[in-house]
N, C-alpha and C positions, 0 to 999 in steps of 0.2 A: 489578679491577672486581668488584663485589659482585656474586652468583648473582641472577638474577631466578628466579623456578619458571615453568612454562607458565601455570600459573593465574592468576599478575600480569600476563605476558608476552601474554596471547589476548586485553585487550581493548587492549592498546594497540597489536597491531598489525590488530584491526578496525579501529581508527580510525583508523589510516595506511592503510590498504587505503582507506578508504572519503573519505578526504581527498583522495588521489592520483588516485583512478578518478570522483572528482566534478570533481576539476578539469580530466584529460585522458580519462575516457572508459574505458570499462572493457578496450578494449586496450591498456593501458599499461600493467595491473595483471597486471605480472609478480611474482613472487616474488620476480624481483631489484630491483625498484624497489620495491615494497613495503619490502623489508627496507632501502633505504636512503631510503626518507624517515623509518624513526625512528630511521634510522642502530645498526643491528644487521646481522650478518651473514647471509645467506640463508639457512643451514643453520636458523640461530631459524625461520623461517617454516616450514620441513619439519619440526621437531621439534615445533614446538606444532598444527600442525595438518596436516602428513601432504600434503596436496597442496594443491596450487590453489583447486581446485576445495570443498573443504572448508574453505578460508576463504571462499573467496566462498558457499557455504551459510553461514557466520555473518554476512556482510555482509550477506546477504538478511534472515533473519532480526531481524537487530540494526535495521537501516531500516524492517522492518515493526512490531515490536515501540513503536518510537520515535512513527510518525503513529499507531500504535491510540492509544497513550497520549494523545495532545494530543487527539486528536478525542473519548475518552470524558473528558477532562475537561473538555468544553465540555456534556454530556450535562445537560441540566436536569431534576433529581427531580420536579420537581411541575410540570411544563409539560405542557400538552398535545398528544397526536398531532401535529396538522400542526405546531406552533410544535416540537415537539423533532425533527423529519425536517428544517425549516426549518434548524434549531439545528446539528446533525450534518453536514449539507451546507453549511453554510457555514464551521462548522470546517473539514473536508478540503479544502473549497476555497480558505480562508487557509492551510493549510501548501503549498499547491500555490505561488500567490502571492508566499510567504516564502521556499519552499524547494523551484524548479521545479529545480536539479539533483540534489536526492532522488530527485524523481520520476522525473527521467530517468535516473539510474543504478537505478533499479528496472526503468525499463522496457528498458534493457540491457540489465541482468541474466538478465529474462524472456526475451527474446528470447533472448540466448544462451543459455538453460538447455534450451530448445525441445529443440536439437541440441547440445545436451551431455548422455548419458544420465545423469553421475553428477549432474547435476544435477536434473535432471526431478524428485526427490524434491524434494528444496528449494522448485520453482518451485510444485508441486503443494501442498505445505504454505503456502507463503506466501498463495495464493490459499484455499483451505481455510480458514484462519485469518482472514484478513480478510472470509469470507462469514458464518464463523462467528461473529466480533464485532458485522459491522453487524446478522445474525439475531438475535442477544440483544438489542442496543440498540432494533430495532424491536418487539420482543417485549415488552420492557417499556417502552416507550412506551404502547404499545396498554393493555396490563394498567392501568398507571399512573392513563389517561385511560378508561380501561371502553369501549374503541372494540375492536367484533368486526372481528379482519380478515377481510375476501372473498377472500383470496389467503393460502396459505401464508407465514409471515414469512419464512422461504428464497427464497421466489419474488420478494418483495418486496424481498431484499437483495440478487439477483442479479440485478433490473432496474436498482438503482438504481445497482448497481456498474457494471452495463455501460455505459449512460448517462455519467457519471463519467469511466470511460478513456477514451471518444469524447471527451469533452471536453476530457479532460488532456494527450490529444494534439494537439488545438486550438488549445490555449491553448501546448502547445511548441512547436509548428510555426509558427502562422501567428495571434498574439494578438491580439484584439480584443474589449473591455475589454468595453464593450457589448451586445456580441452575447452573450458568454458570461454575463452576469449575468443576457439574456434566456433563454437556453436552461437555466440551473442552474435558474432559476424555473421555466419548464415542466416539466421533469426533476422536480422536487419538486409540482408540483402534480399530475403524473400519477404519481406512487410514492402519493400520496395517496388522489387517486380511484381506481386501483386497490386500493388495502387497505377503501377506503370500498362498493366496487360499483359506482361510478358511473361506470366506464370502459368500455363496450362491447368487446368484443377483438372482432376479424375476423376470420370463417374463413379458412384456407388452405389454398390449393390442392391437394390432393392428386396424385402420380403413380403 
């Protein structure tokens, strides 16, 4: 049998990792199952990537990498503010649609990264990353359309994200087609009038 190097070998068995833990869930994605669904032996999975734990930081990675991509290529140059926030939210919410067990082995993944130390990097990066893309893409929206945001663009991407998960959990848990096309709208209209001024915030409470 011809030698593969690690280097040929690391994304094909991301993509058995990420085949296998989509279809049964990310306790299933042992090392030894991993290595036999691209039918290689286990030691492959410790020589290219040293632990568990360290492919699943590339399976994070590689998932996140994947939805940045689709959703900035739905990004319109010359659109304006509300129609490219419009634009952006409804890409991520057709890959949710197209591809709900991505999302849910991401939100696995999260979840067990929580209490997985070696993980917590990973999980911290992945979220980082995707605060950081939707912060650019709002950024140059604004610039694009000469629209001053009222709210930091950070602020504005970490609304619109949080909003988002609430929903993406929603839409896995308990779907209704409807109601979530009502609430992505709201979601998008208050990212809006928040960046616009027109949103009031309410004080809170102090203890």
């Amino acid at each position: 049998m011809a030698h593969v190097s690690a280097a040929e070998r690391r994304p094909q068995l991301i993509k058995a990792a990420i085949d296998l833990m989509t279809r049964e869930g990310v306790g299933a994605g042992s090392t030894r199952a991993i290595a036999a669904e691209l039918g290689v032996a286990q030691a492959t999975v410790h020589y290219t990537f040293g632990t568990k734990e360290d492919l699943y930081r590339a399976v994070m990675e590689q998932l996140t990498r994947d939805l940045i991509a689709q959703v900035e290529r739905a990004a319109h140059v010359n659109a304006g503010f509300e129609e490219t926030v419009a634009t952006l939210a409804a890409a991520l919410w057709q890959t949710l649609r197209e591809q709900p067990t991505t999302h849910q082995l991401l939100q696995e993944l999260s979840m067990l990264a929580l209490r997985t130390p070696r993980l917590q990097e990973a999980h911290e990066s992945h979220h980082h990353e995707v605060t950081a893309v939707t912060t650019k893409l709002v950024t140059e929206a604004a610039e694009r359309a000469g629209h001053r945001l009222a709210q930091p663009a950070e602020t504005l991407a970490r609304f619109f994200l949080a909003g988002f998960d609430g929903l993406s959990m929603q839409h896995l848990s308990l779907p209704d087609e409807e109601a979530e096309l009502t609430c992505l709208q709201a979601l998008v209209s208050a990212v809006v009038a928040l960046a616009g001024g027109r949103m009031e915030l309410v004080t809170l409470p102090t203890s």
